[in-house]
C-alpha positions as CSV (number, residue, x, y, z in Angstrom):
1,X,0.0,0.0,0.0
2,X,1.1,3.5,-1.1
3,X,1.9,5.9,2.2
4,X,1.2,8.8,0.1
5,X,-2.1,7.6,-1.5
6,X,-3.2,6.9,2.4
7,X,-2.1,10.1,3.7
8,X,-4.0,11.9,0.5
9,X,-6.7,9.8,1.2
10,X,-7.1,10.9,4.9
11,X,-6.6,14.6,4.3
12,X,-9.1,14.8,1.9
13,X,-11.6,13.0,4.1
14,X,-10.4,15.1,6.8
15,X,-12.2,17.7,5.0
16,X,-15.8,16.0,4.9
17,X,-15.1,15.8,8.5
18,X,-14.5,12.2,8.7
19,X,-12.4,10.5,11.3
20,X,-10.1,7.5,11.4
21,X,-11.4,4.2,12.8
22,X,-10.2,3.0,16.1
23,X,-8.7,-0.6,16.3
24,X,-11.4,-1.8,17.5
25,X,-13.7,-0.1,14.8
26,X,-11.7,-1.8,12.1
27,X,-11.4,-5.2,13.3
28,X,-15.3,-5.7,12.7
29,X,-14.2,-6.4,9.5
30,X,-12.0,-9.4,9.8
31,X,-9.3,-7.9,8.7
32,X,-10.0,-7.7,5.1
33,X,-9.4,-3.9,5.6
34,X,-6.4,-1.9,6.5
35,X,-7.1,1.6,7.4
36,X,-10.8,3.4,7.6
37,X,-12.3,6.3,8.4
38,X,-15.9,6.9,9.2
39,X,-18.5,9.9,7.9
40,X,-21.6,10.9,9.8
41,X,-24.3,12.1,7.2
42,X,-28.2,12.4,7.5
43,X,-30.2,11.8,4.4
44,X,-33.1,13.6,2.7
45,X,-35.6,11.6,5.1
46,X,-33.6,12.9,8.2
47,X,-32.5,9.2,9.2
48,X,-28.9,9.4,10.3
49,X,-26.1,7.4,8.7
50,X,-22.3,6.3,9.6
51,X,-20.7,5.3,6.7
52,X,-17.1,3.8,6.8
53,X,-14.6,4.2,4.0
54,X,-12.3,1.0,4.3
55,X,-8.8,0.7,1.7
56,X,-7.8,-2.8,1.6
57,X,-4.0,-3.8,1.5
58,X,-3.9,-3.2,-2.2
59,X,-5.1,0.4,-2.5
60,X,-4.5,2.5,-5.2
61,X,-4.5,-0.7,-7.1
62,X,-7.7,-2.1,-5.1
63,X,-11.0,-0.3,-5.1
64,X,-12.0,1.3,-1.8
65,X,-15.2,0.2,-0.2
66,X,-18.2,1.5,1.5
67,X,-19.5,0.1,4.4
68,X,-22.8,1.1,6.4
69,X,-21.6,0.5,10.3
70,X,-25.3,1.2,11.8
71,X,-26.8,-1.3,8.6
72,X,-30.0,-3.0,8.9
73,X,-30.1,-6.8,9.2
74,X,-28.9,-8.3,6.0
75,X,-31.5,-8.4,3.1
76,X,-33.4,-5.4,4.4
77,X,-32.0,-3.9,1.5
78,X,-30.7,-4.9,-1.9
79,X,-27.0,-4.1,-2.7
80,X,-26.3,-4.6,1.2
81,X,-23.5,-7.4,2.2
82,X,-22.2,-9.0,5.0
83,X,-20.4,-6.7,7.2
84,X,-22.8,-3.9,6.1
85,X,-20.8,-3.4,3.0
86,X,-22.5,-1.8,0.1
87,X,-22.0,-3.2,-3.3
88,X,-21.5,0.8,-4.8
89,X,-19.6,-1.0,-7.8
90,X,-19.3,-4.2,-9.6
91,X,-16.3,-6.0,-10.0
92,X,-15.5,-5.3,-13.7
93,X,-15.6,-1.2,-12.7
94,X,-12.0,0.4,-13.5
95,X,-10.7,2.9,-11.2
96,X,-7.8,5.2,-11.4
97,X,-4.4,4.5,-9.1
98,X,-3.4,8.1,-9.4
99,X,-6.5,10.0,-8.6
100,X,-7.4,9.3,-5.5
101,X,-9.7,12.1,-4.2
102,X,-11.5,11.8,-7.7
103,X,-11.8,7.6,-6.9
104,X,-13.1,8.7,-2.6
105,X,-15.7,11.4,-3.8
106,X,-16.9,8.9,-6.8
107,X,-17.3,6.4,-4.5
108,X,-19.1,8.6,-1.7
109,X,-21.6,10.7,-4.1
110,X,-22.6,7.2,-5.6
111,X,-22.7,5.5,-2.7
112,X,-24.6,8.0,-1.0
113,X,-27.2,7.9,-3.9
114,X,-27.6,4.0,-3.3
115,X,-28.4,4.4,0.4
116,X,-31.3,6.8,-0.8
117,X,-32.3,4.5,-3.0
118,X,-32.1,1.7,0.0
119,X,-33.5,3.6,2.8
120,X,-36.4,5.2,0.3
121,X,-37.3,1.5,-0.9
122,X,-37.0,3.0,-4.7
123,X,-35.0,-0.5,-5.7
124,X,-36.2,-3.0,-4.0
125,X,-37.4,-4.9,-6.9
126,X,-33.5,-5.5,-7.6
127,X,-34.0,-8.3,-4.8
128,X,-36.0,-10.1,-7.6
129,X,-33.9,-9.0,-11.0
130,X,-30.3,-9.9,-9.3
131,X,-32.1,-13.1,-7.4
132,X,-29.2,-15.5,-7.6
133,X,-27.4,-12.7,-5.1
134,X,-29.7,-12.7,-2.8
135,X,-31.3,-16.5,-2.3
136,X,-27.5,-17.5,-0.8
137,X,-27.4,-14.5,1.8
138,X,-27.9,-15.4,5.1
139,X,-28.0,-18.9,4.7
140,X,-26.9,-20.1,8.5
141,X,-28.0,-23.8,8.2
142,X,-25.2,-26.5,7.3
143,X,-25.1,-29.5,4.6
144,X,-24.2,-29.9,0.9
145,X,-24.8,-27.3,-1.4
146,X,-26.5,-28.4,-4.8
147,X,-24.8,-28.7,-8.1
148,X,-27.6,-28.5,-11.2
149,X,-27.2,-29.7,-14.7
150,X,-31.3,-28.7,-15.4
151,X,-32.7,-27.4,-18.2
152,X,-34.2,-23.8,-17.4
153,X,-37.1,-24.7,-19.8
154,X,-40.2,-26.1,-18.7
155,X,-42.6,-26.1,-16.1
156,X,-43.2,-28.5,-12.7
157,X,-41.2,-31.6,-13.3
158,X,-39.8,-34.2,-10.9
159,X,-36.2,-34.8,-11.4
160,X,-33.3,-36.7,-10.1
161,X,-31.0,-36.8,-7.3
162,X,-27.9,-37.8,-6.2
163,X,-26.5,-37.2,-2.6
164,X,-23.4,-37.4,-0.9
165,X,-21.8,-35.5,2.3
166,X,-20.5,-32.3,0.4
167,X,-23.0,-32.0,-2.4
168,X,-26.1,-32.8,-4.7
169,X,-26.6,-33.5,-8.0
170,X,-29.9,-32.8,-10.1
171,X,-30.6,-33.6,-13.5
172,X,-33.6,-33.7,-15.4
173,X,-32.8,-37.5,-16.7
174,X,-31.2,-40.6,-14.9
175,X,-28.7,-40.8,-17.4
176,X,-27.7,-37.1,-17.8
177,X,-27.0,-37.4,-14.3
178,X,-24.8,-41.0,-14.1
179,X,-23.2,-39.8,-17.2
180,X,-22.0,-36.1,-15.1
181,X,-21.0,-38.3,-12.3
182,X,-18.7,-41.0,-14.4
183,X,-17.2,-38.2,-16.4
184,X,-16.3,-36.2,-13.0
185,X,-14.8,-39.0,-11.4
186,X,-17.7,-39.9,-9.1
187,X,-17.3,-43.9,-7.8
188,X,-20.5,-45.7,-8.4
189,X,-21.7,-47.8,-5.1
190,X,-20.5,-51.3,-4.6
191,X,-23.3,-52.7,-7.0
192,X,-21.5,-50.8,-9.9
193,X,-24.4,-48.1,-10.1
194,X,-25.1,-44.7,-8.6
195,X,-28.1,-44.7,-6.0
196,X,-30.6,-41.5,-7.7
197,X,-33.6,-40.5,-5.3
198,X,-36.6,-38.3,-6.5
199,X,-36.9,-34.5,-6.2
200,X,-38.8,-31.4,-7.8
201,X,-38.3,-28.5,-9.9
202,X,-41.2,-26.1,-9.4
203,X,-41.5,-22.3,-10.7
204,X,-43.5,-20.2,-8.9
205,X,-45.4,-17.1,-10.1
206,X,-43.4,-14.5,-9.0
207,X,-40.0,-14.4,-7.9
208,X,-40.2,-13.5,-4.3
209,X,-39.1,-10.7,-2.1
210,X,-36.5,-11.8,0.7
211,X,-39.0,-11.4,3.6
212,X,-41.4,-14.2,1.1
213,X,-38.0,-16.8,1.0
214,X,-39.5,-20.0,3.0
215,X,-38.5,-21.0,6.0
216,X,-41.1,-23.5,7.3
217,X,-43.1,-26.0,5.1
218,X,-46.1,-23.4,5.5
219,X,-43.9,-20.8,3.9
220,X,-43.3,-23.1,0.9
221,X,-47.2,-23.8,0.7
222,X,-47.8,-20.1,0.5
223,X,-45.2,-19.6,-2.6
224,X,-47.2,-22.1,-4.4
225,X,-50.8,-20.9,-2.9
226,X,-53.8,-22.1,-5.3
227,X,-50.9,-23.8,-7.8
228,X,-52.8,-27.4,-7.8
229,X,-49.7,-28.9,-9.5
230,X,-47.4,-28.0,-7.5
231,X,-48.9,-29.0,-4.4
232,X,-50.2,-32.0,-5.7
233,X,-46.1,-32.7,-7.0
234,X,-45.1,-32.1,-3.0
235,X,-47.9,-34.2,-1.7
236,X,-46.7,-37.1,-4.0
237,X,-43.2,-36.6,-3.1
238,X,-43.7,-36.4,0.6
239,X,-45.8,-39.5,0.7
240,X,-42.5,-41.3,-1.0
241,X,-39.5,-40.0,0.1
242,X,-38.9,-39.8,4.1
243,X,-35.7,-38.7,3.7
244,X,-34.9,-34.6,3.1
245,X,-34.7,-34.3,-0.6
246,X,-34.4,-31.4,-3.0
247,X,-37.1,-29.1,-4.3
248,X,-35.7,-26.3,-7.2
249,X,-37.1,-23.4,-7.6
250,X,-36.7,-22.1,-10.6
251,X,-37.6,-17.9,-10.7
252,X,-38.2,-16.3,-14.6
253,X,-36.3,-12.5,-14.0
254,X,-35.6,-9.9,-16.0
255,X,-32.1,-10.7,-16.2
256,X,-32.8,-14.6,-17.1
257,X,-33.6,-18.0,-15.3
258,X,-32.1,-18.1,-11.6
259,X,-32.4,-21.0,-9.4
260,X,-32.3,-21.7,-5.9
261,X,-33.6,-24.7,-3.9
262,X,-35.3,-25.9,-0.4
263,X,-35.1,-29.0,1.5
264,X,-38.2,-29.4,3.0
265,X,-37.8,-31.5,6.7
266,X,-39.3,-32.8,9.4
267,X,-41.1,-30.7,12.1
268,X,-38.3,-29.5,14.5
269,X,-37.8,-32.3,17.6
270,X,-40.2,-34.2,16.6
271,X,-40.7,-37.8,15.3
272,X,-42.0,-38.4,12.2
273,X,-45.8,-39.9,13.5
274,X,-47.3,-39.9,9.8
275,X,-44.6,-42.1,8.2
276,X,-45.4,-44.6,11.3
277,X,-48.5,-46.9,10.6
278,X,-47.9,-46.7,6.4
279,X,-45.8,-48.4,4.3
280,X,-43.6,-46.7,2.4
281,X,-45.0,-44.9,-0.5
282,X,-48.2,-45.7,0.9
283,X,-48.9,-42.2,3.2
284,X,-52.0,-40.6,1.9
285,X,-51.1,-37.5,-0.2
286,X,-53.4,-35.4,1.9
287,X,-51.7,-36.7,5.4
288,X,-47.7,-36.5,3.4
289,X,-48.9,-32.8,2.1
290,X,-50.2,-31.8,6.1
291,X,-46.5,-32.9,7.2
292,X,-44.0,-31.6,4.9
293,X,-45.7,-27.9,4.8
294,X,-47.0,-27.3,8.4
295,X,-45.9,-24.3,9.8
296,X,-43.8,-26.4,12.9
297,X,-41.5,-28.3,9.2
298,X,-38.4,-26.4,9.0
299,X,-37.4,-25.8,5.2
300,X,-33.8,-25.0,4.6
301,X,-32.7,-22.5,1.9
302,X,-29.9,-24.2,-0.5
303,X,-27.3,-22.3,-2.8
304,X,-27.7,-23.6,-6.2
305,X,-24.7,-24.0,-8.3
306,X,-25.7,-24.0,-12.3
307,X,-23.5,-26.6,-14.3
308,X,-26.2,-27.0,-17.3
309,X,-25.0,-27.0,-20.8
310,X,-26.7,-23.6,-21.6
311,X,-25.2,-21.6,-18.5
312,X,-21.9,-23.1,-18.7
313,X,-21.6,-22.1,-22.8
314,X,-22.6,-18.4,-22.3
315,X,-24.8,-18.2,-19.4
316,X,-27.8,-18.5,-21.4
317,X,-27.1,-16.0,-24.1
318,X,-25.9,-17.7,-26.9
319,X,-28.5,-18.8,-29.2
320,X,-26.2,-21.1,-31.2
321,X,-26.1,-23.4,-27.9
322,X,-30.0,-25.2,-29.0
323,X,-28.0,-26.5,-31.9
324,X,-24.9,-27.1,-31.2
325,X,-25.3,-29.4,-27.9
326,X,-27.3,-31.9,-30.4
327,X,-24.0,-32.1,-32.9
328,X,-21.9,-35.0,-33.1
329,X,-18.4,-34.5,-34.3
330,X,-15.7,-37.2,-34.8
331,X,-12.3,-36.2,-35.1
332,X,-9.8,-38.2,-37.5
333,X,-6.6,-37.7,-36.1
334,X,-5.5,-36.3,-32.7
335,X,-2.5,-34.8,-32.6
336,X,-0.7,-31.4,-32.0
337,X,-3.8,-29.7,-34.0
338,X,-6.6,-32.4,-33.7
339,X,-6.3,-32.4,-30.1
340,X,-6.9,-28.4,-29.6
341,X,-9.2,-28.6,-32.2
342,X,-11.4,-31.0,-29.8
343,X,-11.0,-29.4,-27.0
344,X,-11.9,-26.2,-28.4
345,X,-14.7,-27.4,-29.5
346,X,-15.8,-28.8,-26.3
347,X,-15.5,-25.7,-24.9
348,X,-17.4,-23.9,-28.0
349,X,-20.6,-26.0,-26.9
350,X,-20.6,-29.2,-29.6
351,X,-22.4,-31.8,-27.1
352,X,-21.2,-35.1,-28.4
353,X,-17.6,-36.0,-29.6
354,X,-15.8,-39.0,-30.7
355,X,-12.1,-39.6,-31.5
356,X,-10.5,-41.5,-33.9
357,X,-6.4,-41.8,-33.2
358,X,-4.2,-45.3,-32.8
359,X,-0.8,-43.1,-32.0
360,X,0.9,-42.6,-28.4
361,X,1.8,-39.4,-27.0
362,X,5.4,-38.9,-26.9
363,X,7.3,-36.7,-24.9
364,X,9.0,-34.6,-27.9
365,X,5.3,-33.4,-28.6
366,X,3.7,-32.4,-25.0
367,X,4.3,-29.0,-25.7
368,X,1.9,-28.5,-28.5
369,X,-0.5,-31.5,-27.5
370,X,-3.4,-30.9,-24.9
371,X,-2.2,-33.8,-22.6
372,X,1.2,-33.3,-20.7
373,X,4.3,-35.9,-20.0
374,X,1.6,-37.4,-17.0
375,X,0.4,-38.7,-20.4
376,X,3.3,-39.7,-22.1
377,X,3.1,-43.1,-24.0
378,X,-1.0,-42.9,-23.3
379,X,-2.9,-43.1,-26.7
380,X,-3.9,-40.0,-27.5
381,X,-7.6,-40.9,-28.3
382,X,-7.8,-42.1,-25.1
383,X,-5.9,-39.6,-22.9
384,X,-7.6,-36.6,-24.6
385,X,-11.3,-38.1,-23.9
386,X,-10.3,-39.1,-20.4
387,X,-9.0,-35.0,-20.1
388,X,-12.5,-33.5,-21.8
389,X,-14.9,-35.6,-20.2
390,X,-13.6,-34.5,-16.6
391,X,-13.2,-30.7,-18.1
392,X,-17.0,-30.9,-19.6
393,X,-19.2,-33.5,-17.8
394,X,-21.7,-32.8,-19.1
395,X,-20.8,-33.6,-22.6
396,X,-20.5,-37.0,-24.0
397,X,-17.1,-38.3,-25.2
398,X,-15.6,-41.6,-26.8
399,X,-12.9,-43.1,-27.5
400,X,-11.3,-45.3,-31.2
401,X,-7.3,-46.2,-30.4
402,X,-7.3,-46.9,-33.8
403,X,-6.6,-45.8,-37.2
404,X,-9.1,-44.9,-39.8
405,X,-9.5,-47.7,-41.9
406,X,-11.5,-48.6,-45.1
407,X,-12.7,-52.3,-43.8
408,X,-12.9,-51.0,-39.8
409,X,-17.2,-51.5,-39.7
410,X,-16.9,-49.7,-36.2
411,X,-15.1,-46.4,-37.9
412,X,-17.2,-46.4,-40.8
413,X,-20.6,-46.4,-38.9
414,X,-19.5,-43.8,-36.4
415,X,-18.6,-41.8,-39.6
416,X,-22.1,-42.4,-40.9
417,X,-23.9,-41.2,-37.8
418,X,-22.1,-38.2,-36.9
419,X,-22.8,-34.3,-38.4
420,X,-19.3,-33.5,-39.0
421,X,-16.2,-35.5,-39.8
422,X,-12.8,-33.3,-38.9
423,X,-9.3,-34.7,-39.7
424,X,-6.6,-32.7,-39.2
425,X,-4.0,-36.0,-39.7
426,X,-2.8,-34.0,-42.6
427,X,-2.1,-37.3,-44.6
428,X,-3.1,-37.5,-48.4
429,X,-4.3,-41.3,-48.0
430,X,-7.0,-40.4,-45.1
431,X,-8.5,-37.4,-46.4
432,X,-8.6,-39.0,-50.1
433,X,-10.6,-41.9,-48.4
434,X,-12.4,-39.2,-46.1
435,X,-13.5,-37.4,-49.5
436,X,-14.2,-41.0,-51.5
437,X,-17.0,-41.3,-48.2
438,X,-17.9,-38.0,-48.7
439,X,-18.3,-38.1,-52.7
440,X,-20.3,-41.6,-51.8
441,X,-22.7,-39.8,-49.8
442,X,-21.4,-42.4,-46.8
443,X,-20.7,-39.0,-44.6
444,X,-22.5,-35.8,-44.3
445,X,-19.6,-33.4,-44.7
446,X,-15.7,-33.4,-43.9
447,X,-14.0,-30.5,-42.5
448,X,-10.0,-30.8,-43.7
449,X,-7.6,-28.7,-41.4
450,X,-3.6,-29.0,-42.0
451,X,-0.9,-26.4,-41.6
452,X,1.7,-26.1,-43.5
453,X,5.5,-26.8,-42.5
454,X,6.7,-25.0,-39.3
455,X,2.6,-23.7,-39.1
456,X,3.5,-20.7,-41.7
457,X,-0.1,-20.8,-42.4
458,X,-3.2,-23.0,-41.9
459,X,-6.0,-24.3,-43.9
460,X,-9.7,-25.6,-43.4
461,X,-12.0,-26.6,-45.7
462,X,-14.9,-27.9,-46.0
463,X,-16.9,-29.9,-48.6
464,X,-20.8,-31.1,-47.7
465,X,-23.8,-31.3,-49.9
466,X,-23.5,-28.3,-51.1
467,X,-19.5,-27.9,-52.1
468,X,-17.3,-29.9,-54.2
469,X,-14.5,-32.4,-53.1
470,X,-10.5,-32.2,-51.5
471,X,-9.4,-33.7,-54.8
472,X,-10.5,-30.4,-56.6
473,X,-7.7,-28.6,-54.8
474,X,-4.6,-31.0,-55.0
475,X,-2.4,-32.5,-57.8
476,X,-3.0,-36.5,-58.3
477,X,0.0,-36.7,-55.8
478,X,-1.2,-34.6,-52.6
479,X,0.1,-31.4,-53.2
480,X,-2.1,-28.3,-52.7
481,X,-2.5,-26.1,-55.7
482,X,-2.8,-22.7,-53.1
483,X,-0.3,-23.2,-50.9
484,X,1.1,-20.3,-49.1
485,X,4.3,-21.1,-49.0
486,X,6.7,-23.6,-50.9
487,X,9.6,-25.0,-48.9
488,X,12.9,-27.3,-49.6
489,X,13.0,-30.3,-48.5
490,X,9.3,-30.0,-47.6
491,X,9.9,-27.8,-45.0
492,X,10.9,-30.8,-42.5
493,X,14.2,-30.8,-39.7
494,X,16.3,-33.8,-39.0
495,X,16.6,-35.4,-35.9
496,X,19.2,-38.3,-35.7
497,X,16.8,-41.2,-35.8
498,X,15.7,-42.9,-39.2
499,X,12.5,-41.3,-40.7
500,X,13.1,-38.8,-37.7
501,X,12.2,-35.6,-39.8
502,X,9.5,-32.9,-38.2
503,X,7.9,-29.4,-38.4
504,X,9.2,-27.4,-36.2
505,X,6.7,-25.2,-34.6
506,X,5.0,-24.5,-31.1
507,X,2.1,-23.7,-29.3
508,X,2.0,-20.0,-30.2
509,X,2.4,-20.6,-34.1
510,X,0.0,-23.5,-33.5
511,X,-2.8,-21.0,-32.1
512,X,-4.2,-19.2,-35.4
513,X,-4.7,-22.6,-36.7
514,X,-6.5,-24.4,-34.1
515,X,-8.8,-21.3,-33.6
516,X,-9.4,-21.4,-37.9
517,X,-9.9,-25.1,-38.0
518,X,-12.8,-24.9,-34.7
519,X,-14.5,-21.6,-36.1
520,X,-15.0,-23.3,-39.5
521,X,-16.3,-26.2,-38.1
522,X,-18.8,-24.5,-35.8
523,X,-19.9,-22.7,-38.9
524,X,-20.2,-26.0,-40.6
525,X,-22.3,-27.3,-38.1
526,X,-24.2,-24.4,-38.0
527,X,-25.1,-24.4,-41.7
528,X,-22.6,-21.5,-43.1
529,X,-20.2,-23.0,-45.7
530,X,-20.8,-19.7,-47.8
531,X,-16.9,-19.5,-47.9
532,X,-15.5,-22.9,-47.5
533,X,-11.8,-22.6,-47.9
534,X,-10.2,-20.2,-45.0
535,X,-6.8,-19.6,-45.0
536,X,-4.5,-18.5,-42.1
537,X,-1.4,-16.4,-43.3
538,X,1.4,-16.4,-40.4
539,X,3.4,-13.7,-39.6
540,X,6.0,-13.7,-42.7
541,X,9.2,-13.0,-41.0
542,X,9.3,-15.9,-39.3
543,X,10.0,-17.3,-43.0
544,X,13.5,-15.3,-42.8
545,X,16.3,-17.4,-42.4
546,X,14.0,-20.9,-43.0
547,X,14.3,-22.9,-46.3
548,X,10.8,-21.4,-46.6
549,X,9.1,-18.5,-48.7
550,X,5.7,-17.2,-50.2
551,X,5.0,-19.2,-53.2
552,X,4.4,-17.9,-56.8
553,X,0.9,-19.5,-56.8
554,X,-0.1,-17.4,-53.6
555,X,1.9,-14.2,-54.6
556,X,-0.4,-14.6,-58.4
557,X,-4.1,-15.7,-56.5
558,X,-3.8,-13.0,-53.7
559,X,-0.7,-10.6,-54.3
560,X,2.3,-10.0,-51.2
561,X,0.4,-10.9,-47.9
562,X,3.2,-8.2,-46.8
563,X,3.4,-9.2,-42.7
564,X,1.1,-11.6,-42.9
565,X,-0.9,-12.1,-39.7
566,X,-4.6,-12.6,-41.1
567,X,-7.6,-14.6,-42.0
568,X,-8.7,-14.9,-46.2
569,X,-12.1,-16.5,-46.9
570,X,-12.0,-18.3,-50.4
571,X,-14.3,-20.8,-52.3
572,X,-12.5,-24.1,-53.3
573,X,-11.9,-24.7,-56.6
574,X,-13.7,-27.1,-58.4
575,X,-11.6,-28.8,-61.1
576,X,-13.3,-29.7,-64.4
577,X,-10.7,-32.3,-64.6
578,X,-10.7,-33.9,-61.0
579,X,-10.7,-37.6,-61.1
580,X,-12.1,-37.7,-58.1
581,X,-15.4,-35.9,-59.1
582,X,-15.3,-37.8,-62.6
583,X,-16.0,-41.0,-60.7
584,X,-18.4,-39.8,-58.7
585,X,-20.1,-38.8,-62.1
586,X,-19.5,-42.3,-63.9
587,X,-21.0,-44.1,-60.2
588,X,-23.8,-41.6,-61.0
């Protein structure tokens, strides 16, 4: 912490009359502060006001804080935290290091405002547009918090639960939920299978106020007052499931779909006497529905912690997410760029993957593979699904140790099934039998990434049902027609080893081409294949000095790409001559 900026800081307050905190005045706040001074002020409505102006450790390169000392109870007022700090500004708010009286009377004249605002009751429907602040405040009760992979869509459903000590799990299928809980890591029970219990999502009419968050079962009766469907879902559930179980609330906002969650229980010191003369399952709804939501049932608030598809892939607002968490992609070829490629791709939102690779990780290429030396001598098919499905459980990921194959019935039907093929393998056998499929009709469409030697520049392209074939592009041999650079001893480095030779490149010149390759395929999958040859051009001076240069056929097609360093959109070429596309035409 500056001196200076502390002494300016107190001078300046000095002036507004405000006076340092004692020892004792500052320790309220757990030491999370280091120096404070506090303000007496009355507002408009003549209620009086101490407000304490706290500089953590870090300040001028923190933001300052506000804090009310004399506050009301917490959730009297939105924007109010624990220690009666105000939330004046959110996190992403810049503040200047240099200008520290500006940064104090800023933070005073809109702070000030606020507590108006508060004390005046002028914003206390933010309690229902920020709800997901709010729900979790002042939660005093212990137990596991609740982790939900739910769709916010819908209305009144029962959905499923699993428990343990720390947390719970709900989904709106059994096997969305065992499939989260093997790709996490979670051990199934002894029996080989994960024990799942019952529970509710229910949306009530209105999001509530603070004062209107349940507390007893009669509380949670009121929230769903004269909703027949709801009650009638609690009365079910009570009669079958003794134990505390989960009921989601899901609350419509301005701002989107929050959730919280209750755990409706027993009446406080009691035994349960309605359970006792039934068999399980066999408690009368009307009795089960008397128990669970009489005023004497304690009903705990939960925290609920979104991990749904939609929320984790933008929170909500990204309308590509209702397509692409139906695609299928499999990925020929899993290497330095196949392997970012699919993990990209996870992260992008693509819901179902499968990879097609029979090579092992070695240690030469950890640096420009997703999986590290902990890896090493893993197959990379396999290493890279067991990575992805732990990073994104809630995706579905599988796993070929193979190579791609003509006669391999497993390959071929995967290849049939999914929406995109991607090979990034960069050998001319593959992607000639990847197009032969594709010109067959056997596959929907093929996206082909490579980069060129030392990753100068990177291509994708991509031929469906409405654009040509590879073949179109290439001599008879495997050579590109467009390439942007032309190289000597095709651009490979000797190692001493036989058939040693590599492309030397790493993950920074890697980069531009994993992030070309995954943006074409997302716009594959999502039906845009108006431009279906992309092109990334590398910085050019990295050419200086390599057996490498710009070749003739790029310098004629697009002129001097001077530095280099961008992105060129281009339609692949169909070849009157392409043997590939006159056999397609005789087969015809």
């Amino acid at each position: 912490m500056s001196r200076e900026a502390v002494a300016a800081v107190g001078r300046h307050l000095g002036n507004y009359g405000a006076a340092p905190l004692t020892d004792d005045q500052l320790g309220r706040y757990r030491g999370l502060y280091a120096h404070g001074w506090r303000l007496g002020i009355v507002l408009d409505d003549g209620s009086a006001w101490e407000l304490d102006i706290l500089l953590p450790a870090g300040f001028p390169f923190a933001p300052p804080r506000l804090a009310v000392a004399n506050a009301p109870p917490l959730l009297t007022w939105p924007h109010l935290e624990e220690l009666g700090l105000l939330c004046v500004y959110d996190d992403s708010t810049l503040i200047s290091p240099t200008r520290h009286q500006a940064v104090i009377d800023s933070l005073l004249h809109d702070g000030i405002a606020l507590l108006e605002d508060c004390v005046a009751g002028r914003n206390v429907e933010d309690f229902r547009d920020e709800f997901m602040s709010y729900w979790s405040r002042g939660i005093t009760v212990g137990g596991p918090g609740l982790v939900s992979l739910l769709s916010p869509n819908g209305g009144h459903r029962e959905i499923f639960v699993w428990r343990n000590r720390a947390y719970h799990v709900v989904a709106d299928t059994a096997a969305d939920l065992v499939r989260w809980l093997a790709n996490s890591g979670v051990r199934p029970n002894s029996r080989g299978s994960y024990t799942l219990a019952r529970g509710l999502l229910l949306w009530p009419a209105d999001v509530p106020l603070p004062a209107d968050y349940p507390a007893t079962g009669s509380d949670l009766r009121r929230l769903f007052e004269g909703d027949d469907t709801a009650l009638a879902l609690l009365a079910n559930l009570a009669a079958h499931d003794a134990v505390r179980t989960d009921v989601v609330l899901g609350m419509k906002t301005k701002r989107g779909i929050g959730f919280g969650a209750v755990r409706p229980g027993m009446p406080r010191g009691r035994t349960d006497m309605v359970q006792k003369g039934f068999r399980p399952g066999r408690v009368p709804a009307r009795l089960a529905l008397q128990r669970a939501l009489s005023p004497a049932a304690r009903t705990d608030r939960v925290e609920v912690t979104r991990a749904d598809h939609g929320w984790v892939h933008g929170r909500d607002q990204d309308d590509r997410q209702a397509d692409l968490r139906g695609k299928h992609v499999a990925y020929v070829g899993c290497g330095s760029l196949g392997s970012m490629v699919v993990a990209q791709l996870a992260a992008a939102g693509i819901g179902r993957h499968t990879v097609i690779d029979g090579e092992r990780l070695k240690f030469e290429n950890v640096v420009r593979h997703i999986l590290g030396a902990a890896q090493a001598d893993e197959n990379k098919a396999i290493g890279t699904v067991e990575r992805l499905r732990r990073d994104y459980p809630h995706q579905r990921f599988d796993a070929i140790s193979r190579h791609l194959q003509a006669g391999d019935e497993e390959i071929m039907k995967v290849l049939g099934e999914v929406d995109l093929v991607v090979t990034t393998t960069g050998l001319w056998p593959v992607d000639m039998l990847l197009n032969q499929l594709h010109l067959e009709g056997s596959i929907k469409g093929v996206l082909f990434g490579w980069l060129e030697p030392e990753a100068a520049a990177a291509h994708a392209v991509t031929v469906d049902g409405k654009a040509g074939c590879l073949q179109c592009g290439f001599t008879a041999d495997g050579a590109p027609l467009l390439p942007v650079t032309t190289w000597q001893d095709a651009g490979l480095r000797d190692i001493p080893a036989c058939g040693g030779a590599f492309s030397a490149y790493g993950p920074n010149e890697l980069a531009a081409g994993v992030t070309l390759v995954a943006e074409a395929a997302v716009a594959a999958l999502l039906g845009d294949t108006r431009e279906n040859h992309q092109v990334w051009v590398g910085d050019t001076r990295r050419l200086a000095g390599t057996a490498g240069r710009i070749s003739d056929a790029w310098l004629k097609a697009d002129g001097d790409p001077g530095r280099g360093r961008f992105v060129r959109d281009r339609h692949w070429p169909h070849a009157a001559d392409c043997a590939a596309c006159a056999r397609k035409a005789a087969a015809a």
